[in-house]
C-alpha positions as CSV (number, residue, x, y, z in Angstrom):
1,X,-10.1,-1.5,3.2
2,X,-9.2,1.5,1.3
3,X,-12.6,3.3,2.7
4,X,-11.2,3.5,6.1
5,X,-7.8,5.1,5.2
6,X,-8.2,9.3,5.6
7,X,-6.3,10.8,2.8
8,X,-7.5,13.8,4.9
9,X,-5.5,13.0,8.1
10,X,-4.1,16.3,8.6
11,X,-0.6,14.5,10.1
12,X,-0.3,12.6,6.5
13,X,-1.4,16.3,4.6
14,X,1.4,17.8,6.2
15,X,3.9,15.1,5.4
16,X,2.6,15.5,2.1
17,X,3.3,19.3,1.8
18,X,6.4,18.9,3.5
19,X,7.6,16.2,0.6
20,X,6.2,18.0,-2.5
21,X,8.6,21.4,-1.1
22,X,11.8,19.0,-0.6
23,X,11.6,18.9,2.7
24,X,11.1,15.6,3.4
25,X,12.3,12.3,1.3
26,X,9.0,11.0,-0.4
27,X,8.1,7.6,0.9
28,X,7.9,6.2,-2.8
29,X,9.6,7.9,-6.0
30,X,8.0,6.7,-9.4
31,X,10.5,7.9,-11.4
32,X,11.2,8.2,-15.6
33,X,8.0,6.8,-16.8
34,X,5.6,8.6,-18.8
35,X,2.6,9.9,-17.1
36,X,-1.1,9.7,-19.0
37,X,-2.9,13.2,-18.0
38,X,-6.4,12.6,-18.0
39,X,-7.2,16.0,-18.0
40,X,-5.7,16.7,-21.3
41,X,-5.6,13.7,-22.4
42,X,-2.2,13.8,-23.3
43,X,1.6,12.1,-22.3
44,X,4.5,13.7,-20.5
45,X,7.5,12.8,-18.8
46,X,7.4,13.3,-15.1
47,X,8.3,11.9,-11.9
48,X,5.7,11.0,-8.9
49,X,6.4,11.4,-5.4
50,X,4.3,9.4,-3.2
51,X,3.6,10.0,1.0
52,X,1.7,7.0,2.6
53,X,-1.6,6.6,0.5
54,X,-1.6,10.2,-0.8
55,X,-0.1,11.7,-4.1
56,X,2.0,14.5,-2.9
57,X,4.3,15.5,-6.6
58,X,4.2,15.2,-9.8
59,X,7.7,16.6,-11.5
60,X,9.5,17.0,-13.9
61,X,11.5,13.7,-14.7
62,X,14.8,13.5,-12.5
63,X,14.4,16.9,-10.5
64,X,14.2,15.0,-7.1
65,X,15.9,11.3,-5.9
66,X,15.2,11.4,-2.2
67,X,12.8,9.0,-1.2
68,X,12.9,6.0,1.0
69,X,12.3,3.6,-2.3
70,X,12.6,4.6,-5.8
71,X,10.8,2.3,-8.4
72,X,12.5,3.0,-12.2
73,X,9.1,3.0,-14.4
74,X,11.7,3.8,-17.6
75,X,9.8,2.5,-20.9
76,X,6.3,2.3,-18.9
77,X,2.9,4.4,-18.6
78,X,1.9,5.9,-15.7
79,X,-1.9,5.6,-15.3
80,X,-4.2,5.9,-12.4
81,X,-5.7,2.5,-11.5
82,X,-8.3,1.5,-13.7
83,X,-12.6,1.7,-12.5
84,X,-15.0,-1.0,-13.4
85,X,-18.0,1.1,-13.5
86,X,-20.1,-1.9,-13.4
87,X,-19.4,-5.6,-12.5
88,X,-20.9,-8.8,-10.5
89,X,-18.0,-10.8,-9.0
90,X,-20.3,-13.6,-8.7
91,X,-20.8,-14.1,-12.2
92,X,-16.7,-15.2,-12.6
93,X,-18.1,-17.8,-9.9
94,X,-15.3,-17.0,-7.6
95,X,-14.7,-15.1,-4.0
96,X,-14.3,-11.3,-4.2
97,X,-10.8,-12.1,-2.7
98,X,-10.3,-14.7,-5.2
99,X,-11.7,-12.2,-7.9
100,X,-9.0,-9.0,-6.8
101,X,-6.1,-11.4,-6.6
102,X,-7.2,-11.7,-10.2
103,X,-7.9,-7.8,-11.6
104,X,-5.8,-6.0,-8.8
105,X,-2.0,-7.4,-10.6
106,X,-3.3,-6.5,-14.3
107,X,-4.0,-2.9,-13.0
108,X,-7.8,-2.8,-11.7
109,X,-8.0,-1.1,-8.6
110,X,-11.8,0.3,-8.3
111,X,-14.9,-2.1,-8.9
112,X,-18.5,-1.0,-8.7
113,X,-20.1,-3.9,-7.4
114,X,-23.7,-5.1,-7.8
115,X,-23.5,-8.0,-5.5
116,X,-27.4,-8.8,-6.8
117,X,-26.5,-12.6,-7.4
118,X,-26.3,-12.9,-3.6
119,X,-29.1,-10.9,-3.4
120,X,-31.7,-13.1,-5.2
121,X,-30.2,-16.2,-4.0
122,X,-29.4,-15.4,0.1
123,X,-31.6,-12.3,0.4
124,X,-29.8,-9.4,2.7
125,X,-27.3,-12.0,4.1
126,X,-25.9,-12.4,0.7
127,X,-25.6,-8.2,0.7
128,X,-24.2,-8.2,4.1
129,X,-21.3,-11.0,2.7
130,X,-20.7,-8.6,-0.1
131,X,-19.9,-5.6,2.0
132,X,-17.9,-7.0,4.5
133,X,-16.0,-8.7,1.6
134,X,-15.7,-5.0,0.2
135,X,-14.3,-4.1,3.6
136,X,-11.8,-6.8,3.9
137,X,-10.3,-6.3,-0.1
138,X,-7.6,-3.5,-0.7
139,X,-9.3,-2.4,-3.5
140,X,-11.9,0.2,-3.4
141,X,-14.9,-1.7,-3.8
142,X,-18.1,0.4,-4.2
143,X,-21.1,-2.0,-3.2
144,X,-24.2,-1.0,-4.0
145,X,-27.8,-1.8,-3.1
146,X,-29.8,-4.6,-5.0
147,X,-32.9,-3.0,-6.6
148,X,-34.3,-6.2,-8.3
149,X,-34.2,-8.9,-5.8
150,X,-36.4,-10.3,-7.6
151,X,-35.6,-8.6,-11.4
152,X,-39.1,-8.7,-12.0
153,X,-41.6,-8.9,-8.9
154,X,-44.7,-11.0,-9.5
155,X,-43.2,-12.4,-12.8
156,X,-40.7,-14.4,-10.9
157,X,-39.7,-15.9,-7.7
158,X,-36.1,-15.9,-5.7
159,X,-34.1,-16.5,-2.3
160,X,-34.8,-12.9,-1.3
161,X,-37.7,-9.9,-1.9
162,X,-36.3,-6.7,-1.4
163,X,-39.0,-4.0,-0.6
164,X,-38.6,-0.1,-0.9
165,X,-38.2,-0.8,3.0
166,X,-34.9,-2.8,2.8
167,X,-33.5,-1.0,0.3
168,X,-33.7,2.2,1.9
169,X,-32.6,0.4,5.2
170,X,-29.5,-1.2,2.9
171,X,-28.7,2.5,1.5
172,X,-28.6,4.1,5.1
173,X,-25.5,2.2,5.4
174,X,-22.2,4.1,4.2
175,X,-20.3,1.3,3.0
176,X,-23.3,0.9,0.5
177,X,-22.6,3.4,-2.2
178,X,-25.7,3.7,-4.8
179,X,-28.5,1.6,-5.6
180,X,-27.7,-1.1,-8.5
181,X,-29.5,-1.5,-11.8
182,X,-33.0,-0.8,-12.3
183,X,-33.8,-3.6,-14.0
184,X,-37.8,-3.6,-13.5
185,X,-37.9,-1.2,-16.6
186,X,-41.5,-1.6,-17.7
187,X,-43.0,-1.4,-14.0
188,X,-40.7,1.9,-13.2
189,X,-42.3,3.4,-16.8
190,X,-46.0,2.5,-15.2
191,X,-45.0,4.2,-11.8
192,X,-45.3,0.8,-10.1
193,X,-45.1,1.6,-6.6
194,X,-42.5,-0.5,-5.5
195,X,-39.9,0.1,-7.8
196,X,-40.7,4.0,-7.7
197,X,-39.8,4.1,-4.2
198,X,-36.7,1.9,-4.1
199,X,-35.7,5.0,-6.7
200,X,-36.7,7.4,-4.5
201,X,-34.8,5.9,-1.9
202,X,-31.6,6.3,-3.4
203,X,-32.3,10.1,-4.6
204,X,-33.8,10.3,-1.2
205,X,-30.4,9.0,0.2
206,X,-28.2,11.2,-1.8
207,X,-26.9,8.2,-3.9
208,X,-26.3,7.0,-7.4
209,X,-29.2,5.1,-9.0
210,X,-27.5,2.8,-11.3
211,X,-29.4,1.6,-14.9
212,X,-30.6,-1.0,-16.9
213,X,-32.2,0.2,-19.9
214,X,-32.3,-2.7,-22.4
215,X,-34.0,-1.8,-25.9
216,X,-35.5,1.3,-24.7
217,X,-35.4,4.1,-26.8
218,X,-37.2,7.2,-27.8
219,X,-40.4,8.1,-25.0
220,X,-39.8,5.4,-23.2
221,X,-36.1,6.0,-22.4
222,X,-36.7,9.6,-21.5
223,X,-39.0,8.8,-19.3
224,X,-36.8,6.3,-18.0
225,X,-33.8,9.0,-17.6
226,X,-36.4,11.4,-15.8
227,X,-37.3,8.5,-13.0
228,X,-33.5,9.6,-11.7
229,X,-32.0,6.5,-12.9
230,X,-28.5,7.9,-14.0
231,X,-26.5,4.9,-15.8
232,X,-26.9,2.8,-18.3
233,X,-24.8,-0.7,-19.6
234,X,-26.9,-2.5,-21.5
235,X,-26.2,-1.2,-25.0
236,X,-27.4,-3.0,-28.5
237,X,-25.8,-0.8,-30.8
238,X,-23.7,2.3,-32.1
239,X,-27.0,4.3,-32.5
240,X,-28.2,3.0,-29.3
241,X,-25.2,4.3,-27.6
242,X,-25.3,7.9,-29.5
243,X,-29.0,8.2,-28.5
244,X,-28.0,7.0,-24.7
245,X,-25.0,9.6,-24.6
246,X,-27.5,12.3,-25.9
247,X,-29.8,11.9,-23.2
248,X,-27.5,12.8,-20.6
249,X,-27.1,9.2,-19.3
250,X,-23.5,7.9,-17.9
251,X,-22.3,4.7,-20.2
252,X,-20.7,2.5,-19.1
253,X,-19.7,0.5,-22.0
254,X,-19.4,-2.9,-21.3
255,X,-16.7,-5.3,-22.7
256,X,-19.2,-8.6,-22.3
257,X,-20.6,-8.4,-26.0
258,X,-17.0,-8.5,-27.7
259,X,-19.3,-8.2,-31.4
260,X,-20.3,-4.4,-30.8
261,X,-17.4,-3.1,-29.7
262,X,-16.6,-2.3,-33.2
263,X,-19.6,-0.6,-33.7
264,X,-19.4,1.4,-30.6
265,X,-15.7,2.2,-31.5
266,X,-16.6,3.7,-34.9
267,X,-18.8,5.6,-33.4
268,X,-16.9,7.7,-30.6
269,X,-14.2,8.3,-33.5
270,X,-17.1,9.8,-36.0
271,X,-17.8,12.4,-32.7
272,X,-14.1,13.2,-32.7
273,X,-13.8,13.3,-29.4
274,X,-14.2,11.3,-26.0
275,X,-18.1,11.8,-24.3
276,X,-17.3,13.1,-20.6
277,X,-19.9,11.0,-19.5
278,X,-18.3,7.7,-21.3
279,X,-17.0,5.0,-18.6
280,X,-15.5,1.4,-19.4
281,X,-16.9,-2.0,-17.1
282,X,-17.1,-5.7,-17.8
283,X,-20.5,-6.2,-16.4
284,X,-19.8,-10.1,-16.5
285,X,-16.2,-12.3,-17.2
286,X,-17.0,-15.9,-17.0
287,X,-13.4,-17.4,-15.0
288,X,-12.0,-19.0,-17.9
289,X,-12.1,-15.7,-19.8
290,X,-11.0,-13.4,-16.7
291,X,-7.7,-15.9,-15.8
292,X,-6.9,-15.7,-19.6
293,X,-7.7,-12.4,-20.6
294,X,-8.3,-10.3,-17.2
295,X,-11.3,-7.8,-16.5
296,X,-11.6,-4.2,-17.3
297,X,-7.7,-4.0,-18.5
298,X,-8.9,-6.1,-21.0
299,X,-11.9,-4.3,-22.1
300,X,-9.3,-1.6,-22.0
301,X,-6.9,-3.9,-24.7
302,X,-10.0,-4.4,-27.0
303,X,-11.0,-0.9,-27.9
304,X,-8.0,0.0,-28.9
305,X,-7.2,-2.9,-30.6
306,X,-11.0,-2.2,-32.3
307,X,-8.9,1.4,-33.4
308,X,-10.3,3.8,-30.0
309,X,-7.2,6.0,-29.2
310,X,-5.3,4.6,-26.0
311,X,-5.5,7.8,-24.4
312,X,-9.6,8.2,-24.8
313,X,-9.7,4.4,-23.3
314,X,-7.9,5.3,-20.4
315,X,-9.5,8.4,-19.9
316,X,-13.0,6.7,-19.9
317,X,-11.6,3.7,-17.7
318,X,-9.9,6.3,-14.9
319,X,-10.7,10.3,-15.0
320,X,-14.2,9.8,-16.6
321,X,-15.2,6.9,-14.3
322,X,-14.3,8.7,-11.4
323,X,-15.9,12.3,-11.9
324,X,-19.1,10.1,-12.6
325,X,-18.6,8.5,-9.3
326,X,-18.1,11.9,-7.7
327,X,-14.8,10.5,-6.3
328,X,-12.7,13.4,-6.5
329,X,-9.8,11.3,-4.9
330,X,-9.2,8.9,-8.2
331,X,-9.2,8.9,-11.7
332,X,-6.0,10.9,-11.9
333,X,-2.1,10.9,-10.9
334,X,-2.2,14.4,-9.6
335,X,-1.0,15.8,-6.0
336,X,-3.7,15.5,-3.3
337,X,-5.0,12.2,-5.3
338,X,-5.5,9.0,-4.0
339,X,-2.4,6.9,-5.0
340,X,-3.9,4.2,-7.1
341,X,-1.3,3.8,-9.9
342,X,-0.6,1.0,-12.5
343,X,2.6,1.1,-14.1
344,X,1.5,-0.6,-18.0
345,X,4.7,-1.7,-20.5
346,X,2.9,0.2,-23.1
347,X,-0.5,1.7,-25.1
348,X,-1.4,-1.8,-26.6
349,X,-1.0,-4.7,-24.4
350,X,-1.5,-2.8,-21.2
351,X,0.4,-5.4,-18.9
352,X,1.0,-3.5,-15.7
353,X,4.2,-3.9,-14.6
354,X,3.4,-2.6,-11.0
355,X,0.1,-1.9,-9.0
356,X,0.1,0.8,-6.1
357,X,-2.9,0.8,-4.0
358,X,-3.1,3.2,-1.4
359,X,0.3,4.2,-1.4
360,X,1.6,0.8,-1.3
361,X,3.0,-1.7,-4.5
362,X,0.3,-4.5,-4.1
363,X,1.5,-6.8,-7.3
364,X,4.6,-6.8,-9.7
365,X,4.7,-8.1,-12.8
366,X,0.9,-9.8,-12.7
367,X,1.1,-11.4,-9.5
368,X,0.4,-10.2,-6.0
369,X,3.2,-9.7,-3.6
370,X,1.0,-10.9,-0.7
371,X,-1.9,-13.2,-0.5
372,X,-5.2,-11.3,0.2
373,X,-7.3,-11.6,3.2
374,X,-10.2,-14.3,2.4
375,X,-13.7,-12.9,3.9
376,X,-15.3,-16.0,5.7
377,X,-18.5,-16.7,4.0
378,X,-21.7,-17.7,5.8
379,X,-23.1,-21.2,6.3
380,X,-26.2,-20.2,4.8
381,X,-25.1,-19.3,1.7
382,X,-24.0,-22.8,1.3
383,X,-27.7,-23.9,1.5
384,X,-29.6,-22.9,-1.1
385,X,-30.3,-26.1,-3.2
386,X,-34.1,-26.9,-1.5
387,X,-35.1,-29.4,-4.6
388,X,-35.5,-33.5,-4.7
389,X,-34.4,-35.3,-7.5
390,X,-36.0,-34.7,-10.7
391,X,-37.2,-37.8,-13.5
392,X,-37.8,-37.6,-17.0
393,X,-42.0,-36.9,-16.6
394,X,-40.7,-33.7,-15.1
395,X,-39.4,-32.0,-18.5
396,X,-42.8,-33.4,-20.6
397,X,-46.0,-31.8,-20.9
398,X,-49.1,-33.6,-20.9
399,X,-51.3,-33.0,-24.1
400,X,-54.7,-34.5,-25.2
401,X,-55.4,-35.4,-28.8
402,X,-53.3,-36.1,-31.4
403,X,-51.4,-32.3,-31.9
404,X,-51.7,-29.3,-29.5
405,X,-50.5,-25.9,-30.4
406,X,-47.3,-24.9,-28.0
407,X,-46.3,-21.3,-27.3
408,X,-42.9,-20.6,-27.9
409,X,-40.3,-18.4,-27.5
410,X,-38.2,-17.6,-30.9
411,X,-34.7,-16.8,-31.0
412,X,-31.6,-16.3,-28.0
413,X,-31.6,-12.5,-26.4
414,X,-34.1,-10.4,-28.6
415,X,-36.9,-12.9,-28.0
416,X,-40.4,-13.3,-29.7
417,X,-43.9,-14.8,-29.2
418,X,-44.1,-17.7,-31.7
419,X,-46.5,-20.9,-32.0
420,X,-46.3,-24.6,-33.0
421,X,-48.3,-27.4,-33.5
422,X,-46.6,-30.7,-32.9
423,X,-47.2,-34.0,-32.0
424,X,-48.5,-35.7,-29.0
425,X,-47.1,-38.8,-28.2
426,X,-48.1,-41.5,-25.3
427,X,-49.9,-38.1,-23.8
428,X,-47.3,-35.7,-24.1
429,X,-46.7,-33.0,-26.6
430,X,-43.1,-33.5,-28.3
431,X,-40.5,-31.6,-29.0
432,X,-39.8,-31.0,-32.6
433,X,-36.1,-32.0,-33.7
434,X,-35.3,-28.2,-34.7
435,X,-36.7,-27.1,-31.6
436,X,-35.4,-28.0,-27.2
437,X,-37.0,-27.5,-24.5
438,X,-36.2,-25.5,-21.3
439,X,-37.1,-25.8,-18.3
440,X,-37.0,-23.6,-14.5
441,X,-37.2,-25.1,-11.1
442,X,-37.4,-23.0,-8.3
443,X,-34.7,-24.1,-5.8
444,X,-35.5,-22.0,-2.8
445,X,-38.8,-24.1,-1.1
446,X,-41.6,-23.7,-3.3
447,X,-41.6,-27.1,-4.3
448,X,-43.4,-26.4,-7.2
449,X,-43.2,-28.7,-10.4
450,X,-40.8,-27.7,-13.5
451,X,-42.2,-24.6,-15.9
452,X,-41.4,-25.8,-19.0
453,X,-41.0,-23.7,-22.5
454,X,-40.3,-24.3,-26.2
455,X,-37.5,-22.6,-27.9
456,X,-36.8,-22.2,-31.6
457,X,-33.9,-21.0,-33.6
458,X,-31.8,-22.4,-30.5
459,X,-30.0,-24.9,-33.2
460,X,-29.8,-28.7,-32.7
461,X,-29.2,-30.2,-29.5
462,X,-27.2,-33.6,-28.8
463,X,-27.8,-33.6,-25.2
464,X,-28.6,-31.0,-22.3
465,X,-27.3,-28.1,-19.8
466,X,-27.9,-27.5,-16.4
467,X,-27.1,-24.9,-14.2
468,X,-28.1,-22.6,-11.2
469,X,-26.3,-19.2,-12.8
470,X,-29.1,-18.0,-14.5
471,X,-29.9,-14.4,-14.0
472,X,-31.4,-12.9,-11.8
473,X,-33.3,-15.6,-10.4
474,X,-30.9,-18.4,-10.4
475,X,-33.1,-21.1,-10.0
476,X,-32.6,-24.5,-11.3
477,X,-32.7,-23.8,-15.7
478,X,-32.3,-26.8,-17.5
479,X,-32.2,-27.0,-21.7
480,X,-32.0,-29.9,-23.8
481,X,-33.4,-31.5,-26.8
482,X,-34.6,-34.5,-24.8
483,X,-36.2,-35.2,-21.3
484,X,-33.4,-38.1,-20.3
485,X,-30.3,-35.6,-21.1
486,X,-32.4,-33.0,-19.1
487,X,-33.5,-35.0,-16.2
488,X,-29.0,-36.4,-15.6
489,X,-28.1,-33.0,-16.3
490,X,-30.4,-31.6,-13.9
491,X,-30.0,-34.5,-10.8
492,X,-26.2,-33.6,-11.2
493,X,-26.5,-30.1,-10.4
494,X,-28.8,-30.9,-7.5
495,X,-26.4,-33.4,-6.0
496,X,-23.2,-30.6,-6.3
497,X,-25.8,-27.9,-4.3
498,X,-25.8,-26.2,-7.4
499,X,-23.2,-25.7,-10.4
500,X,-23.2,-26.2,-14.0
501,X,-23.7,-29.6,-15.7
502,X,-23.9,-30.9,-19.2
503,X,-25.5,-34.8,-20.0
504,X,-25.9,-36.7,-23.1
505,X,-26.6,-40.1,-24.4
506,X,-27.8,-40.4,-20.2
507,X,-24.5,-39.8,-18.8
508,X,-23.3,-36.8,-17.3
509,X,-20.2,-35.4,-19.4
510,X,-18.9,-32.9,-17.1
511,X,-19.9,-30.9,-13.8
512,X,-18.6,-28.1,-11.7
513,X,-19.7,-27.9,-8.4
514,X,-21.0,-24.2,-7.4
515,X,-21.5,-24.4,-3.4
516,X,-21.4,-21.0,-2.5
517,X,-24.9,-19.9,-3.1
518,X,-25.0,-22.0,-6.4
519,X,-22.9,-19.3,-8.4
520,X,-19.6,-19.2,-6.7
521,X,-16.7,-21.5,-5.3
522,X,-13.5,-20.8,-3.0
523,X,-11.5,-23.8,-4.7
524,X,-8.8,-22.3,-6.4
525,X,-9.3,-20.4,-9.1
526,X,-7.1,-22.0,-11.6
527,X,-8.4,-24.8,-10.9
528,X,-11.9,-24.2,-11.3
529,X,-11.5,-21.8,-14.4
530,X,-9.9,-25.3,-16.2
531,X,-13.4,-26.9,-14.9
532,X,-15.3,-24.5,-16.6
533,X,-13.4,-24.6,-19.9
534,X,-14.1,-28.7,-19.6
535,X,-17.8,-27.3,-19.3
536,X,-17.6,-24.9,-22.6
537,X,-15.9,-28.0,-24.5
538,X,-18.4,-30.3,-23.5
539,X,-21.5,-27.9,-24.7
540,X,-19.6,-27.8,-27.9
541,X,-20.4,-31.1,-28.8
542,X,-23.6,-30.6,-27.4
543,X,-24.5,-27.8,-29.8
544,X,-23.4,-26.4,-32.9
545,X,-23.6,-22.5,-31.9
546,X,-24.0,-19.7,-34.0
547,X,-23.0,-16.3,-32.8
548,X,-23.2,-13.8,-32.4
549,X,-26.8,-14.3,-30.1
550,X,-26.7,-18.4,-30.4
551,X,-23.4,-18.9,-27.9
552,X,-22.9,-20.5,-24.8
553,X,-23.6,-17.2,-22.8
554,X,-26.9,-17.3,-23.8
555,X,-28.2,-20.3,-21.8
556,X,-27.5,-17.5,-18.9
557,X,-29.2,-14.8,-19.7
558,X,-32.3,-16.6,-21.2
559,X,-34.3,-16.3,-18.1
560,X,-33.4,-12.9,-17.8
561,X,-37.9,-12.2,-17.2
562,X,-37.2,-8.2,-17.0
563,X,-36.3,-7.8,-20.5
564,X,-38.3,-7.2,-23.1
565,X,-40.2,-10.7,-24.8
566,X,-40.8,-13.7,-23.4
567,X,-39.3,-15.5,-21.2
568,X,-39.1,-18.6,-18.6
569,X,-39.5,-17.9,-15.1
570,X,-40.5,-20.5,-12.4
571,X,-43.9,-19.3,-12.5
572,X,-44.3,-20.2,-16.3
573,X,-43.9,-18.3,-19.5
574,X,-44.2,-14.3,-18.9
575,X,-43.6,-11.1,-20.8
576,X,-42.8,-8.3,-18.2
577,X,-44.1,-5.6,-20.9
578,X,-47.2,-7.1,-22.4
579,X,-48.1,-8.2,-18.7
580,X,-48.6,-12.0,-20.1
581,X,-48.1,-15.2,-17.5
582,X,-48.3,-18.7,-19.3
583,X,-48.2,-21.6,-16.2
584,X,-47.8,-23.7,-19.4
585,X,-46.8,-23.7,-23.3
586,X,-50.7,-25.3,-24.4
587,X,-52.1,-22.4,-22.0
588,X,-54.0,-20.5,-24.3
589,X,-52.1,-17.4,-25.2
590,X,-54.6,-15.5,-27.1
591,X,-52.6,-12.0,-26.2
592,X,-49.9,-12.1,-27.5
């Protein structure tokens, strides 16, 4: 909604002249808080005068009381609203309206969003939900254009394909505002055709081209910086983010991998001073964590509490984030600005007190002073679940002899090429007891049987998971360390049209129904983040994790085909950068 309001009226530029000279009462009069400068990085005293949606004077504290409403901000930090430089509402498995009544009263009032969930699972309808959602929201919310619908073209297989063609046609929109992670990073390096021209359609269009550069480094990431990709979020380490900053690349350093933060702390204090190219997002916040803990404000908390100076996270989450975005109007509490102000209680716990949003106090003390506008969602996003039941002769593999030799894929996130010999039993190879299997089933028509895949180092399983958030594809991924577990787990899902699910000892334990293109619900969000937590506690008796890789987030992520390794796709075992597709795990495998 914020996109329609013209801070350049001239009617509301004159009020606002008028104002900042006396001559007019303000409309709104922040007064003796103190105000963070992101220009200088520093902390003053001053008072901020506010006409309609526009900043029109910052002054010195108690020089001016007219105004039509005077908020007292004594004790609290002024800060411009705070910019998620890179997000995906879906993956909190709510409504965008359900997901800014959450951020906008904790002081979030800017996402970037990569609506590529709906993407992959309800093609361009999915895109054109996402931007009329961005319309309806009194945030600013930046959608961009999917580029990996599907993450990895010819490796895997989704609910939408998105050619150079509909890209471009998606970017010639204006309330699209970039195109989202390049996530094909092996096939941009080789000049594939398609992915070089969905980049060339956003330089072509004028537009940000948003990054995914996981474990690139050295050649390789030059040459991924020289495609005209501009942003990157997928960091692995402190020297990973030095080597990122020194190529020129925005960061957007994400708050989803809680371990590095450290790391990435220690080193922006051993520069000794805050990267202008340096921006804060949350990339994903499953619901539990975002109703207890919040979204960027608490990627905000956690630096600091890591030992980053309040003022240089600030700076990164509002004046940085916005000079990247090339949105002169946010990013700072200055006259002519946007006014997008959170009022905080202090440098540590950042609780906003208040929320302005254009000009007007949208939340008070974390809660919204008016329920927000719900966008009405499509009927065919609620019809993406186009699989029968499944049985138990679905997760085996059928084997001759008396051992076969299984690919597999070693370890959670940095995955290997591996190989087993086990057993086979009544005709099917087994699954070791230190070993589970997975398992991918397209859910948008092929009708094509499971894929299944071997992993090790994924601990000891008691039982199974099943669940249709699985990025990018999202299609039907199923783990467990036997076929029964997998098979209830996996029927449950099904039945919900789509969701999460975890079996064992043949009985489902718990399930959360996700209807809204299997990632998202509109139930209330309370009530579904204390469905998800029954989730997490029932995977922990499932599993013994071990993090920082073996968690619960990693069942997620593990199809994630466009990363480097193998992985499980519903086409079989692949490896996007050695160019390797296994239809099954006794395939021969001879190159890699």
């Amino acid at each position: 909604m914020s996109e329609t309001i013209n801070l350049n009226d001239p009617d509301l530029r004159s009020r606002a002249v008028r104002a900042a000279q006396g001559y007019e009462p303000f409309d709104v009069l922040i007064a003796n808080g103190t105000l963070f400068d992101g220009v200088t990085g520093q902390l003053r005293a001053a008072d901020v005068g506010l006409i309609g949606p526009l900043i029109a004077s910052v002054h010195p504290t108690a020089s001016r009381d007219d105004a039509r409403k005077t908020v007292d901000a004594s004790g609290c930090i002024l800060s411009p609203g705070l910019i998620d430089m890179h997000m995906h509402i879906e993956s909190s498995m709510i409504t965008p309206s359900a997901y800014a009544a959450e951020v906008l009263p904790r002081g979030v009032t800017t996402l970037v969003w990569d609506p590529h969930e709906f993407g992959n699972t309800c093609g361009v309808s999915g895109v054109d939900y996402a931007v009329q959602a961005a319309k309806d929201s009194p945030m600013n919310v930046l959608t961009l254009a999917p580029s990996c619908v599907p993450s990895a073209p010819g490796y895997e297989t989704t609910g939408g394909d998105f050619t150079a063609d509909i890209v471009a046609s998606l970017l010639a929109n204006p309330d699209i505002h970039g195109v989202a992670e390049v996530m094909s990073m092996q096939a941009l390096l080789d000049r594939d055709e398609r992915m070089s021209c969905i980049v060339q359609a956003g330089l072509d269009a004028g537009k940000r081209v948003c990054g995914h550069a996981r474990s690139l480094t050295g050649g390789a990431l030059n040459a991924y910086a020289a495609s005209g990709v501009e942003t990157d979020h997928e960091l692995t380490s402190g020297a990973d983010l030095v080597e990122k900053l020194q190529m020129g690349l925005t960061i957007e350093l994400r708050g989803s991998h809680d371990h590095l933060l450290p790391q990435f702390v220690e080193e922006l204090n051993r520069l000794g001073q805050l990267p202008q190219t340096l921006t804060l997002c949350t990339d994903d916040v499953f619901i539990d964590d975002l109703v207890a803990a919040g979204g960027l404000d608490d990627v905000v908390r956690r630096l600091v509490k890591y030992g980053l100076k309040p003022e240089w996270a600030l700076q990164a989450a509002t004046f940085n984030a916005a000079n990247r975005l090339g949105r002169s109007d946010l990013g700072l509490i200055a006259p002519g600005k946007r006014a997008d102000i959170s009022i905080f209680d202090n440098l540590e716990t950042f609780r906003a007190k208040a929320v302005f949003a254009n000009g007007v106090c949208i939340a008070e003390n974390g809660s919204l002073i008016s329920p927000l506008k719900e966008t009405e969602i499509p009927s065919s996003m609620y019809d993406t679940m186009k699989i029968k039941p499944v049985c138990v002769d679905d997760f085996r593999v059928s084997a001759r002899g008396k051992t076969v030799t299984v690919a597999t894929i070693e370890k959670p996130r940095f995955t290997q090429w591996g190989r087993r010999e086990v057993d086979v039993v009544d005709g099917f190879a087994s699954c070791p007891p230190d070993m589970i299997k997975m398992a991918i089933i397209n859910r948008f028509g092929t009708n094509e049987a499971p894929r299944i895949a071997y992993l090790s180092h994924w601990g000891t399983w008691r039982g199974a998971f099943a669940t249709t958030v699985s990025h990018d594809s999202h299609n039907l991924t199923v783990f467990g360390g036997n076929e029964k577990d997998m098979a209830v787990a996996a029927n449950a899902v099904i039945e919900a049209g789509g969701g999460l699910a975890a079996a064992s000892q043949g009985r489902v334990l718990e399930v959360l129904a996700l209807p809204v293109a299997g990632l998202a619900s509109s139930e209330p969000t309370a009530d579904l983040a204390e469905r998800f937590q029954k989730i997490r506690s029932a995977m922990d008796e499932i599993v013994d994790w071990e993090p920082p890789y073996l968690v619960f987030k990693a069942c997620f992520g593990a199809s994630l085909v466009c990363n480097a390794g193998p992985h499980l796709s519903d086409i079989g075992i692949v490896d996007t950068h050695q160019n390797v597709i296994l239809k099954s795990p006794i395939e021969a495998f001879d190159a890699v």
